[in-house]
Each structure stands twice: as C-alpha cells, then as structure tokens.
PyMOL Python script that loads the backbone (N, CA, C, O; Angstrom):
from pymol import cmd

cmd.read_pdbstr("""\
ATOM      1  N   UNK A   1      79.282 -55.868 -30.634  1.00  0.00           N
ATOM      2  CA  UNK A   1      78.110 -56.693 -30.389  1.00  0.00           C
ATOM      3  C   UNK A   1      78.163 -57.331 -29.008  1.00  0.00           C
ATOM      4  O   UNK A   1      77.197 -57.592 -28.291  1.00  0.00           O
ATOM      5  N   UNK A   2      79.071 -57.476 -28.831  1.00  0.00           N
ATOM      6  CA  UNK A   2      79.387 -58.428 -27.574  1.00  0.00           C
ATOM      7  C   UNK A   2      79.225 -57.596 -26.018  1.00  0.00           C
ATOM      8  O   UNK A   2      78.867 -57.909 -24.882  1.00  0.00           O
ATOM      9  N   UNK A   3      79.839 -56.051 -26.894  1.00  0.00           N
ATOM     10  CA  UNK A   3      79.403 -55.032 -25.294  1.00  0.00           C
ATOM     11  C   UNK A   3      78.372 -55.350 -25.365  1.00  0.00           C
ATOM     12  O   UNK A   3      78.094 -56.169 -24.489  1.00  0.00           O
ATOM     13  N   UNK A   4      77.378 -55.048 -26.172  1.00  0.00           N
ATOM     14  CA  UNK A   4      75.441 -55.082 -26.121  1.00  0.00           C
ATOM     15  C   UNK A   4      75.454 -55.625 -25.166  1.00  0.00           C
ATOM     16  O   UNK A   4      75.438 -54.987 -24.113  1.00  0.00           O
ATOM     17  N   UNK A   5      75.492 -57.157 -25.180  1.00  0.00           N
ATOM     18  CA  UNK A   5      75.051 -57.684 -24.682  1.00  0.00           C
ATOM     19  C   UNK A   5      75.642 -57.867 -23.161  1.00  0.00           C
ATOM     20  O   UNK A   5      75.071 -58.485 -22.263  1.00  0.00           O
ATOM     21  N   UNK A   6      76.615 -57.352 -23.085  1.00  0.00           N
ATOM     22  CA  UNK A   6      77.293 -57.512 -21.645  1.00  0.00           C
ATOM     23  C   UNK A   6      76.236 -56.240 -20.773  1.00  0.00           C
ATOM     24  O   UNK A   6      76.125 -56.409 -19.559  1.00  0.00           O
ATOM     25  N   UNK A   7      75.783 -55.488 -21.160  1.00  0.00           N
ATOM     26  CA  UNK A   7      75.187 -54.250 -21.117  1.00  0.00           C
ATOM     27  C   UNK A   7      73.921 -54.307 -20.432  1.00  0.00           C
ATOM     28  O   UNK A   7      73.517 -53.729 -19.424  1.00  0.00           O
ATOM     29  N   UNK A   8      73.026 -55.707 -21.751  1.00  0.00           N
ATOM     30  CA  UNK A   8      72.092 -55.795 -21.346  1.00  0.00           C
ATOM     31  C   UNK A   8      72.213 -57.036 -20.314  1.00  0.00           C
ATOM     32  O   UNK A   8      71.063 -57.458 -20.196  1.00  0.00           O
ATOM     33  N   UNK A   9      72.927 -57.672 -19.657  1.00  0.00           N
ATOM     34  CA  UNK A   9      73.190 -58.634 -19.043  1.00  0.00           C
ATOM     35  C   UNK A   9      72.404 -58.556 -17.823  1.00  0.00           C
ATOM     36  O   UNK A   9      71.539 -59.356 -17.463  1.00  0.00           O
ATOM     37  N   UNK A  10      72.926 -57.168 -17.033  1.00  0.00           N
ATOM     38  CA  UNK A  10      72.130 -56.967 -15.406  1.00  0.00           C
ATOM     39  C   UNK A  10      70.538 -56.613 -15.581  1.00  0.00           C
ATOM     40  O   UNK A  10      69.808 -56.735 -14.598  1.00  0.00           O
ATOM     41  N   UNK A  11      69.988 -56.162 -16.874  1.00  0.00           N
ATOM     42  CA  UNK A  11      68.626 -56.224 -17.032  1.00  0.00           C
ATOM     43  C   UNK A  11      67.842 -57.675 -16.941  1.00  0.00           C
ATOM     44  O   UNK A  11      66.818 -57.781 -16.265  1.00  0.00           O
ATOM     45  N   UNK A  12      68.242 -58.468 -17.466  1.00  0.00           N
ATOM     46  CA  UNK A  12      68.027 -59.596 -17.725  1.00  0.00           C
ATOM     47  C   UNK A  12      68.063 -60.516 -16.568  1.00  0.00           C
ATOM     48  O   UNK A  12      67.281 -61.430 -16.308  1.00  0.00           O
ATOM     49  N   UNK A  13      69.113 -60.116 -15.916  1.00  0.00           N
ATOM     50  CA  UNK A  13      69.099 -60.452 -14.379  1.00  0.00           C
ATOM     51  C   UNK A  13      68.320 -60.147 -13.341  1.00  0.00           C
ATOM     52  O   UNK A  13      67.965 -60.953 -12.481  1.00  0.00           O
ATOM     53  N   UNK A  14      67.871 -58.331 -13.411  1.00  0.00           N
ATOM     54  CA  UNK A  14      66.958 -58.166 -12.685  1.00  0.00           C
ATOM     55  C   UNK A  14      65.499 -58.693 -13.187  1.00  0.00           C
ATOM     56  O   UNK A  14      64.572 -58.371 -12.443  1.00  0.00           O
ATOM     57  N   UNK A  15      65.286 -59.176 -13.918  1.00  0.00           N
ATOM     58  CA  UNK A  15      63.967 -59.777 -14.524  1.00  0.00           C
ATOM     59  C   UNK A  15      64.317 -61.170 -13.798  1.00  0.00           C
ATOM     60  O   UNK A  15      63.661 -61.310 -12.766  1.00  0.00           O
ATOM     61  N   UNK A  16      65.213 -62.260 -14.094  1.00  0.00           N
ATOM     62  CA  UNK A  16      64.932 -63.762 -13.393  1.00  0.00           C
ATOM     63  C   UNK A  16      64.978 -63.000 -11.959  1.00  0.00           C
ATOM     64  O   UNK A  16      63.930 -63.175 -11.337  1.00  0.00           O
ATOM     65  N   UNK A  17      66.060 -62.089 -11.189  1.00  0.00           N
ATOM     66  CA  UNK A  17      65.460 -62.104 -10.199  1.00  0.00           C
ATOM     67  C   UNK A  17      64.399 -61.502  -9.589  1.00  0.00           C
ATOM     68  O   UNK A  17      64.165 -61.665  -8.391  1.00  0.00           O
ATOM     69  N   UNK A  18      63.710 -60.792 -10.337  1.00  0.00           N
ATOM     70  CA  UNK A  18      62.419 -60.543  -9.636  1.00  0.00           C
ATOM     71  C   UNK A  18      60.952 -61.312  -9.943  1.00  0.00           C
ATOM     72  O   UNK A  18      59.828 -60.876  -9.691  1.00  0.00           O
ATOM     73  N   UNK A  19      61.335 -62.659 -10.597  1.00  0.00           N
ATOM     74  CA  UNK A  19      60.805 -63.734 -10.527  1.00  0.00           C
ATOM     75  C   UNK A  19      60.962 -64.429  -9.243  1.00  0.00           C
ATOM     76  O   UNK A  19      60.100 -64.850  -8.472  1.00  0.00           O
ATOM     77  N   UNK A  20      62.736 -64.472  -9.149  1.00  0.00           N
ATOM     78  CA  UNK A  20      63.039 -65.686  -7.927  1.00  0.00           C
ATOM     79  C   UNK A  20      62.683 -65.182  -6.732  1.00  0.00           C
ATOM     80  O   UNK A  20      62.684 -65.940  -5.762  1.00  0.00           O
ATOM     81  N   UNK A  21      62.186 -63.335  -6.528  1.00  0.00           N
ATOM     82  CA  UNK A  21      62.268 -63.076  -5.204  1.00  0.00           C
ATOM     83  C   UNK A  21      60.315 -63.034  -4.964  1.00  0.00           C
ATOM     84  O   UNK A  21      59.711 -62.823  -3.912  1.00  0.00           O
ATOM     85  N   UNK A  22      59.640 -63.365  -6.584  1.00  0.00           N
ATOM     86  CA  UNK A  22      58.510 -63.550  -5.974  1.00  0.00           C
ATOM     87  C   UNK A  22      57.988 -65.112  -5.864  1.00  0.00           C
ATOM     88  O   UNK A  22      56.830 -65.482  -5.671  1.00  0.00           O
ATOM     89  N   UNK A  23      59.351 -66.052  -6.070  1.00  0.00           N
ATOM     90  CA  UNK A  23      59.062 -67.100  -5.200  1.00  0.00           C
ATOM     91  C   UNK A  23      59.477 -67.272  -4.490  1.00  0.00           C
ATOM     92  O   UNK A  23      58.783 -68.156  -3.988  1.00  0.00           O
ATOM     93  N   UNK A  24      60.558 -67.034  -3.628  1.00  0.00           N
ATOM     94  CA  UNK A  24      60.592 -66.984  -2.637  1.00  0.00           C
ATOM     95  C   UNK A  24      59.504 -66.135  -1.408  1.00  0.00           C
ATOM     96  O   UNK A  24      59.219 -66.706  -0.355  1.00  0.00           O
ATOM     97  N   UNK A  25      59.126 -65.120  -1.644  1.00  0.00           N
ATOM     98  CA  UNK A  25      57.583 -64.674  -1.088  1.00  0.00           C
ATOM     99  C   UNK A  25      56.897 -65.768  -1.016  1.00  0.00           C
ATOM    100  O   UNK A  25      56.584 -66.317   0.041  1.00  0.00           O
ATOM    101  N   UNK A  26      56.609 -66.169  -2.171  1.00  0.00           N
ATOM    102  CA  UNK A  26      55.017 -67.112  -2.449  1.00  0.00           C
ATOM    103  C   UNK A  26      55.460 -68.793  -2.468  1.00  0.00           C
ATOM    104  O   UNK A  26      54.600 -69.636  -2.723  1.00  0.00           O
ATOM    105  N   UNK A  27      56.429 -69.057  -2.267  1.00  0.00           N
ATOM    106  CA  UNK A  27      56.944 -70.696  -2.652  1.00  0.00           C
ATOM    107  C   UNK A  27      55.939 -71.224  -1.659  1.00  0.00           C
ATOM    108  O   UNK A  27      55.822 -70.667  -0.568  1.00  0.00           O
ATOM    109  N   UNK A  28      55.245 -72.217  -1.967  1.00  0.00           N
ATOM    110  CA  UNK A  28      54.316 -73.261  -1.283  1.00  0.00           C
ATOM    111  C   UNK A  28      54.806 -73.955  -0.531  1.00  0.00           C
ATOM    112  O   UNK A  28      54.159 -74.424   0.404  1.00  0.00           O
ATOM    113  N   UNK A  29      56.392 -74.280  -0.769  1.00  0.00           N
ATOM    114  CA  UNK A  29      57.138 -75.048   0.486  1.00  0.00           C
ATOM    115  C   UNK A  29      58.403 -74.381   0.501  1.00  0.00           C
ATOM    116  O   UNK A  29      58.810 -73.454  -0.198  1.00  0.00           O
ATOM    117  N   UNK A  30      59.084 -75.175   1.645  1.00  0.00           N
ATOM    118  CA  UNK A  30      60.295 -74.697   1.906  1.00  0.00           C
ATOM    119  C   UNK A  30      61.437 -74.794   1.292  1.00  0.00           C
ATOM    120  O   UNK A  30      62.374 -73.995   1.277  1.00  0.00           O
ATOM    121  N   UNK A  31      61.339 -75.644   0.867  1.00  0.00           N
ATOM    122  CA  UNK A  31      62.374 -76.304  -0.327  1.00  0.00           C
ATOM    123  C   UNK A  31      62.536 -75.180  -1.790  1.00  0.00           C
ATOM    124  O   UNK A  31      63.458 -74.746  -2.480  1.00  0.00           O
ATOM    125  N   UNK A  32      61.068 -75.059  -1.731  1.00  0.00           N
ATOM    126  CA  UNK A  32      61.062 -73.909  -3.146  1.00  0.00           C
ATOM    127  C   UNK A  32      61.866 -72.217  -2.188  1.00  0.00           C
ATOM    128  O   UNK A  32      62.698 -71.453  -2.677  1.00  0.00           O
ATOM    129  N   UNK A  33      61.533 -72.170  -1.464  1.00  0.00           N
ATOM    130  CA  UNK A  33      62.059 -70.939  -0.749  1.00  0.00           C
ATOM    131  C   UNK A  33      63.499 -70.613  -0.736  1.00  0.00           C
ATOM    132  O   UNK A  33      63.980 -69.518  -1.028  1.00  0.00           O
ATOM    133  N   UNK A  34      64.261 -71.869  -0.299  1.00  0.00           N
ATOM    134  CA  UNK A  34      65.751 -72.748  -0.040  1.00  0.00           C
ATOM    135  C   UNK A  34      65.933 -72.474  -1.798  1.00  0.00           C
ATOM    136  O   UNK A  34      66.847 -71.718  -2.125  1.00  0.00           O
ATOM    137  N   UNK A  35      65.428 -72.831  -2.441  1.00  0.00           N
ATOM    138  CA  UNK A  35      66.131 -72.758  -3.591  1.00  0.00           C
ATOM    139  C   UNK A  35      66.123 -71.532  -4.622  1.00  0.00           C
ATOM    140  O   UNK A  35      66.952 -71.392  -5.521  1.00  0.00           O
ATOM    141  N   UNK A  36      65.078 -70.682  -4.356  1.00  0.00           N
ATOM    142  CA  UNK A  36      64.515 -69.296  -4.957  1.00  0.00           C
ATOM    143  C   UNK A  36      65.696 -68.717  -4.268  1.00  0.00           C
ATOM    144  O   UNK A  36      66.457 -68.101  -5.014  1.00  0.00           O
ATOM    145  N   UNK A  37      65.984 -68.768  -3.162  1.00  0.00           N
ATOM    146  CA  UNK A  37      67.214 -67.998  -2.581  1.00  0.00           C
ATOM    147  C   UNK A  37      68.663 -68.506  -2.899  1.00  0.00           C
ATOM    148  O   UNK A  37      69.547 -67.860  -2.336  1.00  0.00           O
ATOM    149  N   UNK A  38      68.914 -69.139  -3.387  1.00  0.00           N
ATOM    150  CA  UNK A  38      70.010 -69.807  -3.846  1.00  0.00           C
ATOM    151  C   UNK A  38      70.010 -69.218  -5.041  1.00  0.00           C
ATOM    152  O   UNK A  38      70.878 -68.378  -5.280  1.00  0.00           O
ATOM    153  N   UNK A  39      68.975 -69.573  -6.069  1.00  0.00           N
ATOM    154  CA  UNK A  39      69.500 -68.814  -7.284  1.00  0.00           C
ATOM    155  C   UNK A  39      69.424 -67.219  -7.177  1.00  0.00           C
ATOM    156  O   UNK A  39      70.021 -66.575  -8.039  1.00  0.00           O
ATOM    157  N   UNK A  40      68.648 -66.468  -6.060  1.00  0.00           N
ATOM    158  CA  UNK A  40      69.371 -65.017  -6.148  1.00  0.00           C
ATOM    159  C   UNK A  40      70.600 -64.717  -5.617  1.00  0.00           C
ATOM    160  O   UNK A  40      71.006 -63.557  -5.692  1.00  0.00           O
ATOM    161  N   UNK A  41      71.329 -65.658  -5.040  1.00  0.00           N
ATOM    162  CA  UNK A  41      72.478 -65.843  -4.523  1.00  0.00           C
ATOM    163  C   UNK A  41      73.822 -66.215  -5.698  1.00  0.00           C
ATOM    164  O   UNK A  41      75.048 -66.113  -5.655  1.00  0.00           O
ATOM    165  N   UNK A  42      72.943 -66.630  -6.590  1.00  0.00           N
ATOM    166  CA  UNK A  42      73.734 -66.757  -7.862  1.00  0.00           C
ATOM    167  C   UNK A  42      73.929 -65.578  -8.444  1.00  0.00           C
ATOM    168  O   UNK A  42      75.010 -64.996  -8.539  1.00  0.00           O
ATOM    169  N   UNK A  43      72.156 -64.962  -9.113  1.00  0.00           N
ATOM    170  CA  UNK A  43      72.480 -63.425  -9.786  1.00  0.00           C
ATOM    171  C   UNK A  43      73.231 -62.756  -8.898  1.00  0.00           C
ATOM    172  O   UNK A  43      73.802 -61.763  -9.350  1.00  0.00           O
ATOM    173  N   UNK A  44      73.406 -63.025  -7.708  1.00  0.00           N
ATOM    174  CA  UNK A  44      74.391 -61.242  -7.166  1.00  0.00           C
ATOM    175  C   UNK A  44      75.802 -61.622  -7.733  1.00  0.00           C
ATOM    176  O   UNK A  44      76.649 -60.920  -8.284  1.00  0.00           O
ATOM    177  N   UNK A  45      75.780 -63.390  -7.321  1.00  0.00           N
ATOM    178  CA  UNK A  45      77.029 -63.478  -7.787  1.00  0.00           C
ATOM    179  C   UNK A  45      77.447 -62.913  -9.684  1.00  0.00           C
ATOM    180  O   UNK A  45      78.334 -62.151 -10.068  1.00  0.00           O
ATOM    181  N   UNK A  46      76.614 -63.511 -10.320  1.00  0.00           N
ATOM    182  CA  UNK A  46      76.935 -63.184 -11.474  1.00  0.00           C
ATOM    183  C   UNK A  46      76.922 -61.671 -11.952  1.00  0.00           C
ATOM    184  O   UNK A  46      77.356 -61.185 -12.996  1.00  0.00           O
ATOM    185  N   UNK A  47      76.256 -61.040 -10.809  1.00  0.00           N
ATOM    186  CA  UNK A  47      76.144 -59.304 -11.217  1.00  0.00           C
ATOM    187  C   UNK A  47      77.277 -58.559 -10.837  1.00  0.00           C
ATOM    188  O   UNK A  47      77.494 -57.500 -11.425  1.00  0.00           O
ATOM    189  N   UNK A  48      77.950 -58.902 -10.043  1.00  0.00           N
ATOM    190  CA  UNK A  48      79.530 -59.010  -9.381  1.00  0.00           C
ATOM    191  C   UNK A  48      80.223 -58.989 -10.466  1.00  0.00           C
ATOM    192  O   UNK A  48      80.646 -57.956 -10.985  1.00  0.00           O
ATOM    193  N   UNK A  49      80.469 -60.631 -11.081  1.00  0.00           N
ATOM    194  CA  UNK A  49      81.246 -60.617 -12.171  1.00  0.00           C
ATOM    195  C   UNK A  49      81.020 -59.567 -13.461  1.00  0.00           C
ATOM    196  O   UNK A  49      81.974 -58.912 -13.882  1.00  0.00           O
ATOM    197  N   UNK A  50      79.878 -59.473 -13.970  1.00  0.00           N
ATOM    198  CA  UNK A  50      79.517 -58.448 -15.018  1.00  0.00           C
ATOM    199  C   UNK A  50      80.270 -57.181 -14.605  1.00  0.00           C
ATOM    200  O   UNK A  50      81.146 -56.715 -15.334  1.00  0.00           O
ATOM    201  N   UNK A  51      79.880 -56.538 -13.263  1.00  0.00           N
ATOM    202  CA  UNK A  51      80.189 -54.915 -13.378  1.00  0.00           C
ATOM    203  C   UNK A  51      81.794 -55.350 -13.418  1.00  0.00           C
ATOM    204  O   UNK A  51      82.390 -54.491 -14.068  1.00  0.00           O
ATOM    205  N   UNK A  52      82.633 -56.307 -12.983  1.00  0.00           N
ATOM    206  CA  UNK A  52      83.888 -56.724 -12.787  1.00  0.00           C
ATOM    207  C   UNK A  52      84.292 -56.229 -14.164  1.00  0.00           C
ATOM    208  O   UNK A  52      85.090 -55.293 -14.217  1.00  0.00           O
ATOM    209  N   UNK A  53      83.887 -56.689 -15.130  1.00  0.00           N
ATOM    210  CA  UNK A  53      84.170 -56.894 -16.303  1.00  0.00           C
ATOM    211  C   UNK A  53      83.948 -55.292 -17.457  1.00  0.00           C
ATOM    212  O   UNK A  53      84.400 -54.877 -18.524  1.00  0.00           O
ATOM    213  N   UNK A  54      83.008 -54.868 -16.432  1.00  0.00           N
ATOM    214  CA  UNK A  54      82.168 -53.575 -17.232  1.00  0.00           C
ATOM    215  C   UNK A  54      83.242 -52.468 -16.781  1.00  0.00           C
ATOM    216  O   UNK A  54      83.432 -51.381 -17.327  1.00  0.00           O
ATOM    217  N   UNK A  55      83.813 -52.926 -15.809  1.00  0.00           N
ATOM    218  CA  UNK A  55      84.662 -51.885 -15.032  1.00  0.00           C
ATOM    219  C   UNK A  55      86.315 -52.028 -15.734  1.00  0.00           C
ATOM    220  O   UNK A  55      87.158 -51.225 -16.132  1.00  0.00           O
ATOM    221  N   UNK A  56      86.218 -53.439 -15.627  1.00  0.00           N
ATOM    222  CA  UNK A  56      87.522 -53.664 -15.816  1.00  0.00           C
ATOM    223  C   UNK A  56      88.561 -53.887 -14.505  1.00  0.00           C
ATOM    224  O   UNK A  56      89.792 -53.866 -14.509  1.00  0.00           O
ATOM    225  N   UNK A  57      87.427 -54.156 -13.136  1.00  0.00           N
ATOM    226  CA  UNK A  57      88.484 -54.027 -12.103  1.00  0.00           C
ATOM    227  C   UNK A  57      88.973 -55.396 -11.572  1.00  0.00           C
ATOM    228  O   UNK A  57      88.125 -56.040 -12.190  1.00  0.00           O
ATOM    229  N   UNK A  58      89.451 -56.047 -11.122  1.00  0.00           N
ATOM    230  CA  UNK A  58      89.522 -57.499 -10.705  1.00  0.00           C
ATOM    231  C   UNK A  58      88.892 -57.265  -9.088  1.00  0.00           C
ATOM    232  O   UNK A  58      88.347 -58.303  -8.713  1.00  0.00           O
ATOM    233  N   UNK A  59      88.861 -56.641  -8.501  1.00  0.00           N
ATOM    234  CA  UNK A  59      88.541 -56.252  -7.082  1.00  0.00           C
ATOM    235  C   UNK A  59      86.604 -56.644  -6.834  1.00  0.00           C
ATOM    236  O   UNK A  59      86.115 -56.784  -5.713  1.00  0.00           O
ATOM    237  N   UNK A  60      85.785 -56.755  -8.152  1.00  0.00           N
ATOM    238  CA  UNK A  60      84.396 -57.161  -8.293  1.00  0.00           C
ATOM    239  C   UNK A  60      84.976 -59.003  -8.298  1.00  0.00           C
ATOM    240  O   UNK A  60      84.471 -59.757  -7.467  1.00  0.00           O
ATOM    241  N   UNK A  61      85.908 -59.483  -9.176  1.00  0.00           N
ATOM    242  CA  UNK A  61      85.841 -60.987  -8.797  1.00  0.00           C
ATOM    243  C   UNK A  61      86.364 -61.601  -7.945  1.00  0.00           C
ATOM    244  O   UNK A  61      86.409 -62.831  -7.908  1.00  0.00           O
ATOM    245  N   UNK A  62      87.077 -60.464  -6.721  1.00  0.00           N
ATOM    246  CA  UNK A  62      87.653 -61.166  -5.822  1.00  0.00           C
ATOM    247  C   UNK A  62      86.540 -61.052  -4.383  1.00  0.00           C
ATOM    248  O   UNK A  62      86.612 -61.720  -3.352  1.00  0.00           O
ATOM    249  N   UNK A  63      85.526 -59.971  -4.738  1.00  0.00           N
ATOM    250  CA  UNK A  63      84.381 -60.105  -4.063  1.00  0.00           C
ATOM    251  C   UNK A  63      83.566 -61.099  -4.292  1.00  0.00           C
ATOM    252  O   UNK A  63      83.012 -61.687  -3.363  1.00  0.00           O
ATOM    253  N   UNK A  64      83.421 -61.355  -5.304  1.00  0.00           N
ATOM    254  CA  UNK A  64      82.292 -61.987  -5.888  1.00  0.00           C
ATOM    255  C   UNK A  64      82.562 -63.634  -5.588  1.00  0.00           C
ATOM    256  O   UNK A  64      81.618 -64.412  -5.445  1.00  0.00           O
ATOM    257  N   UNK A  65      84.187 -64.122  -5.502  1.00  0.00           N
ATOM    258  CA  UNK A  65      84.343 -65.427  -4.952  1.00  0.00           C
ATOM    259  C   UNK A  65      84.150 -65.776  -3.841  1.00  0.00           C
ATOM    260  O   UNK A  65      83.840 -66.915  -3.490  1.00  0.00           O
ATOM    261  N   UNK A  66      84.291 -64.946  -3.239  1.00  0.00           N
ATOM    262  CA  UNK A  66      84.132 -65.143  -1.374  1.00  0.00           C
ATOM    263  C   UNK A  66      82.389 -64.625  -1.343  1.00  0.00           C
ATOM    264  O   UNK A  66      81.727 -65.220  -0.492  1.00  0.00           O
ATOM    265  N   UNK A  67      81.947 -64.022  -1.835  1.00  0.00           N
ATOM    266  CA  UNK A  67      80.640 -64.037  -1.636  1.00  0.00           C
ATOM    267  C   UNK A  67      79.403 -65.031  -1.858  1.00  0.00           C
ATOM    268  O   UNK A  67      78.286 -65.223  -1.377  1.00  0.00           O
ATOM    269  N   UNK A  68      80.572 -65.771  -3.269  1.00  0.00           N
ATOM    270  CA  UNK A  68      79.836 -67.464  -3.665  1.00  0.00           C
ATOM    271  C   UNK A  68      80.660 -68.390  -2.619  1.00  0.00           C
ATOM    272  O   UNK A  68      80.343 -69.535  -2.939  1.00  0.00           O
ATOM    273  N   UNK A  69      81.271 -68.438  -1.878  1.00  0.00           N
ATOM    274  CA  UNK A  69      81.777 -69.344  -0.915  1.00  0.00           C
ATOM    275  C   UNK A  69      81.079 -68.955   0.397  1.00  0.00           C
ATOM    276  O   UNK A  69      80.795 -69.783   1.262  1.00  0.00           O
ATOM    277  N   UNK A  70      80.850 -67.782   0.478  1.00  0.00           N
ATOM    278  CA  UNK A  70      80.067 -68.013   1.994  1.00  0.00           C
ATOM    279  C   UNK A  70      78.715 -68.044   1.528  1.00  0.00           C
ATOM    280  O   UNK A  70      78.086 -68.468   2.498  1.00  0.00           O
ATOM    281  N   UNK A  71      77.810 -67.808   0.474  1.00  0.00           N
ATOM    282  CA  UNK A  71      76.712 -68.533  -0.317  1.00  0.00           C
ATOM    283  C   UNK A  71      76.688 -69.720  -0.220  1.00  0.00           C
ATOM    284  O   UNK A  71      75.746 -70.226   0.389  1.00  0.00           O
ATOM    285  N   UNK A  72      77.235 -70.161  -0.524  1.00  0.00           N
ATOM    286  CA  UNK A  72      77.665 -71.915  -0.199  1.00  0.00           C
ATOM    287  C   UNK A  72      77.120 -72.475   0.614  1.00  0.00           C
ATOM    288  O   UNK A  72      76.039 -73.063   0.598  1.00  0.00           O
ATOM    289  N   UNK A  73      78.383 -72.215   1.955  1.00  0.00           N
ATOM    290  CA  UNK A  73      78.235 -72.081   2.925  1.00  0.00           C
ATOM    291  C   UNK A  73      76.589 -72.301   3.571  1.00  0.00           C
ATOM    292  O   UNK A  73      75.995 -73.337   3.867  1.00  0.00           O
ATOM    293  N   UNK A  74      76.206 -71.000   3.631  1.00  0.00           N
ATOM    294  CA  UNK A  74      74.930 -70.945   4.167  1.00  0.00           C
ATOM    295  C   UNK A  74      73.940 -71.861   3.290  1.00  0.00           C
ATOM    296  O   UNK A  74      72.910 -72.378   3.721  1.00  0.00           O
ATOM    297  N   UNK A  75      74.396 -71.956   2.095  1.00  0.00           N
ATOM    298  CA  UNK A  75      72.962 -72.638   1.872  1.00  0.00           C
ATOM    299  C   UNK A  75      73.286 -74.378   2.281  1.00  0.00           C
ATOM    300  O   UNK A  75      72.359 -75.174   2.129  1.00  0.00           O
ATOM    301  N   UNK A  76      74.730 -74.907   2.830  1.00  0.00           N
ATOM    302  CA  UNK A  76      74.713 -75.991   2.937  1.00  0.00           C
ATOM    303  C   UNK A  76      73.690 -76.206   4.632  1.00  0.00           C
ATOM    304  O   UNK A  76      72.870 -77.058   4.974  1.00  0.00           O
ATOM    305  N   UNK A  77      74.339 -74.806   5.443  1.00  0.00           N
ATOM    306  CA  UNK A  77      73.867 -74.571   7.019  1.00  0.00           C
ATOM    307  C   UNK A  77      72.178 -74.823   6.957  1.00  0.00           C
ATOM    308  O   UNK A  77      71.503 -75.518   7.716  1.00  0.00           O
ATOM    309  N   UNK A  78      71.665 -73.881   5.595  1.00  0.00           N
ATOM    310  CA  UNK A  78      69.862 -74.071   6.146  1.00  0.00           C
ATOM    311  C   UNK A  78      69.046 -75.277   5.209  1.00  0.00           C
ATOM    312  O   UNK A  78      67.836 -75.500   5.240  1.00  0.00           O
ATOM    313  N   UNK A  79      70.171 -76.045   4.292  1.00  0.00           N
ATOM    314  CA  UNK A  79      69.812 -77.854   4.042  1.00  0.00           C
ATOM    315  C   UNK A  79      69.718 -78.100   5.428  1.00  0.00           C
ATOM    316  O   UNK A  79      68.682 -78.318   6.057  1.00  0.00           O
ATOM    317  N   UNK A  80      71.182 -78.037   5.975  1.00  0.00           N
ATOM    318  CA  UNK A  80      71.308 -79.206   7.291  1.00  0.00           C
ATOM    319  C   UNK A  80      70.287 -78.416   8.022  1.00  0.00           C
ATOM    320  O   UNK A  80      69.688 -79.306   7.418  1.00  0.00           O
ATOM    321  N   UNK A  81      69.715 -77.897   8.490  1.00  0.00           N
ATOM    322  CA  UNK A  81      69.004 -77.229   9.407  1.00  0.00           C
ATOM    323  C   UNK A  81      67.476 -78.015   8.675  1.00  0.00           C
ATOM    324  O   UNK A  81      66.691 -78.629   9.398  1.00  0.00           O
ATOM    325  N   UNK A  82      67.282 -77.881   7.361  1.00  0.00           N
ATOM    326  CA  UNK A  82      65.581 -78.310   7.200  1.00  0.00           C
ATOM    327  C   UNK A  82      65.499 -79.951   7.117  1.00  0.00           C
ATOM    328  O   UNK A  82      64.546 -80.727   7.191  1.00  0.00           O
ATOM    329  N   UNK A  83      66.716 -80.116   6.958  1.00  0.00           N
ATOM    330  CA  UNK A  83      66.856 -81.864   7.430  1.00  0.00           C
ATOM    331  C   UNK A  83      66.692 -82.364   8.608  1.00  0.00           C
ATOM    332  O   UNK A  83      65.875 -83.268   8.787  1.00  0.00           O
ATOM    333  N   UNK A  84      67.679 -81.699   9.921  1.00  0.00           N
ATOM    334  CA  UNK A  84      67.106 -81.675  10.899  1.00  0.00           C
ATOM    335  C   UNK A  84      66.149 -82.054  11.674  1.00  0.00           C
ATOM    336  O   UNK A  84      66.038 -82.858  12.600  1.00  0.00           O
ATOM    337  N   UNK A  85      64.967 -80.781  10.716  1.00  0.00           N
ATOM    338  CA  UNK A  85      63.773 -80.286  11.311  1.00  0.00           C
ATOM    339  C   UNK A  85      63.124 -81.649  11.126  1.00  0.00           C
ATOM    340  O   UNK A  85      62.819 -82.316  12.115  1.00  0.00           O
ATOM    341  N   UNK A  86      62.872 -82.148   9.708  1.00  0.00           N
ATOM    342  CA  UNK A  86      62.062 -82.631   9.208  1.00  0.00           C
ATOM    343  C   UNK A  86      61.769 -84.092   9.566  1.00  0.00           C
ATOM    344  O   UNK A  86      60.763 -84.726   9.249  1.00  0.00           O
ATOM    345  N   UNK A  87      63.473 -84.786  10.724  1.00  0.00           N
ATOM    346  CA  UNK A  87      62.860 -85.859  11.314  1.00  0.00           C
ATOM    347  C   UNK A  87      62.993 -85.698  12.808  1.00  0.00           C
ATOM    348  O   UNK A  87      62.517 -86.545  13.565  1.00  0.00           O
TER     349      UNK A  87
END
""", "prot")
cmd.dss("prot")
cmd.show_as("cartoon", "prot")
cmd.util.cbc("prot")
cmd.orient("prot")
C-alpha cells in the first residue's frame, strides 16, 4: 500500500506544481511570484527525495540537500533584493 502511494507521489506533485507555475505566470504581485517559486523549489526538492527512495540510491538526497540550500539561498537574495527595491 505504501509503494502506491510513493508511486503516485510525483503525479500529485506535478498537479500542485502546475498550479504554482500558473501563478507564478499570473501572480498579481511580486510577492505572490517570490513565493509560487519557492514552493516549486520545494516540489523539485521533494521529487529528488521520492525518486531517492524509488531508486533506493542515497546520491538523489545528497542532491536534493544542496539543491534546498542553494534554494534557500536565493530565495533569501530576491527577499533582500524586493526589500531593497521597495524603499
């Protein structure tokens, strides 16, 4: 039961994210944009861990940490950047 669902996991993912990537298109402000991209910055991360797991390799979670740390990263760079702007 538990494969199932590990299975259906990246479906489910590509559905929130092809929500988050049509707000980020369409977000009314910037803030919604900043954050639509953050959470697809999450699903890759979490799609990382899944195939990690689907595979069985540890080499998907040692990508997948450094890929949420320089995620981070950038999303702390384009806060400070719309803070910046904004006074």
């Amino acid at each position: 039961m538990s494969q199932f669902f590990i299975q259906l996991m990246p479906w489910i993912m590509l559905a929130f994210g092809s929500v988050s990537l049509l707000r980020l298109i369409l977000g009314p402000t910037l803030g919604d944009r900043l954050v639509a991209l953050n959470v697809l910055s999450g699903l890759a991360l979490g799609f990382l861990v899944i195939q990690g797991v689907l595979q069985g390799r540890a080499l998907y979670l040692d990508v997948a940490l450094v890929y949420d740390i320089f995620g981070f990263l950038g999303f702390l760079a384009l806060a400070h950047f719309l803070k910046k702007k904004d006074e």
